[in-house]
C-alpha positions in Angstrom: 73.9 281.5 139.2 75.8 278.7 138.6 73.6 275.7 136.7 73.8 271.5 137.6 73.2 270.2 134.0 73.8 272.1 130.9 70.3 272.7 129.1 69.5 273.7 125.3 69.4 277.6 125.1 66.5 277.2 122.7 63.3 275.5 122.7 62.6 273.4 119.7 61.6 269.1 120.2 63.1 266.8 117.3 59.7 265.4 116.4 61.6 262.3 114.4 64.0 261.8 117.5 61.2 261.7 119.6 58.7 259.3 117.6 61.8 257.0 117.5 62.4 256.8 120.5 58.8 256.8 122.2 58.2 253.6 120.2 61.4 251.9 121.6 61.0 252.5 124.8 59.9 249.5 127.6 56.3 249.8 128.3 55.4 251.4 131.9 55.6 247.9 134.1 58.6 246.7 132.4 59.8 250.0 133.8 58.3 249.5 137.1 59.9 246.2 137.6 63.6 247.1 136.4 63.1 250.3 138.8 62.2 247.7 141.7 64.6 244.7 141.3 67.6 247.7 141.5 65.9 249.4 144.4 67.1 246.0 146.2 70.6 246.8 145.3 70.5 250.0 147.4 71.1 248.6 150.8 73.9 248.2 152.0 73.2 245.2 154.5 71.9 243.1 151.1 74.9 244.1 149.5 77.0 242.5 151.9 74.9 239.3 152.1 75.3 239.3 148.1 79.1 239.6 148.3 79.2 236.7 150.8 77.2 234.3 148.9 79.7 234.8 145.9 81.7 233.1 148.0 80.1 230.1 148.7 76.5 228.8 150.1 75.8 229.8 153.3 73.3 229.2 156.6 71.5 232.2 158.1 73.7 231.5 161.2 77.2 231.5 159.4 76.2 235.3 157.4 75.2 236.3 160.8 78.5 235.7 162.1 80.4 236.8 158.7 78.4 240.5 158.6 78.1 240.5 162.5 74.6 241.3 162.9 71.5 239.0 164.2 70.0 236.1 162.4 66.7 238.6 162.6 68.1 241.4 160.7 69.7 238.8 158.3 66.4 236.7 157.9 64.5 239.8 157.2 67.0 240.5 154.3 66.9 237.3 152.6 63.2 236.9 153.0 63.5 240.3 150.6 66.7 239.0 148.2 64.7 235.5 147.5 61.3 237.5 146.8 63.1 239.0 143.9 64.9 236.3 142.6 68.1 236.9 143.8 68.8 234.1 146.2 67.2 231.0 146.5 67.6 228.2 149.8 67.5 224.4 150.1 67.3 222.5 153.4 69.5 220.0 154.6 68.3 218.8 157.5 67.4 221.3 160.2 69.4 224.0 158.1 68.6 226.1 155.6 71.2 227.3 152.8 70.8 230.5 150.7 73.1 230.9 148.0 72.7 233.5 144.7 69.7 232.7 142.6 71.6 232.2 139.4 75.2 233.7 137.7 73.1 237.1 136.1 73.5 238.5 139.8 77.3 238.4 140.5 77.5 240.5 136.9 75.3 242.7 137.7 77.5 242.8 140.9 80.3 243.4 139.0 79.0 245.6 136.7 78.0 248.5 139.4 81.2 247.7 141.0 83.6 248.3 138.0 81.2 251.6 137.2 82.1 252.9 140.4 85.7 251.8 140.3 85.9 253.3 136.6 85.6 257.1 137.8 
């Protein structure tokens, strides 16, 4: 039977290694909350709205028309991205602008995009 993931042939715990590293690591929310902002990376349609606002500021109507989908779908999207921080709007009249919440999300962009490019 052919095995995923090679695995110690033994079974003996390196009670140092794991002390060390039990006191390093993020407590369980911490946790919690990285697991959650990246959950919002996994969809594709928020994706796409990310990779267009690197572009420039845009109007629920304009990344409508850009992703070609309804100002619904897009709306429910954004209502998602902005509730974690990763876009943010201002109004200018009757319409509203969304554009990326600060520089720390285009790297992150970039960062899972050069890891997939990399292999």
């Amino acid at each position: 039977m052919k095995k995923d993931i090679e695995v110690c042939e033994i079974q003996c715990i390196h009670e140092e290694d794991v002390k060390e590293v039990k006191e390093k690591m993020l407590g369980d929310t911490t946790l919690y909350d990285l697991a959650e902002f990246f959950k919002v990376f996994g969809d594709v349609t928020r994706i796409k709205i990310l990779s267009a606002l690197f572009q420039k500021e845009m109007c629920v109507c304009d990344i409508a028309a850009v992703l070609d989908m309804t100002q619904s779908a897009i709306s429910h999207q954004l209502r998602l991205l902005k509730s974690r921080r990763l876009v943010k709007f201002r109004r200018e009249g009757k319409v509203i602008y969304y554009s990326l919440d600060d520089a720390h999300i285009e790297k992150i962009f970039n960062e899972g995009l050069h890891h997939i490019q990399h292999g």
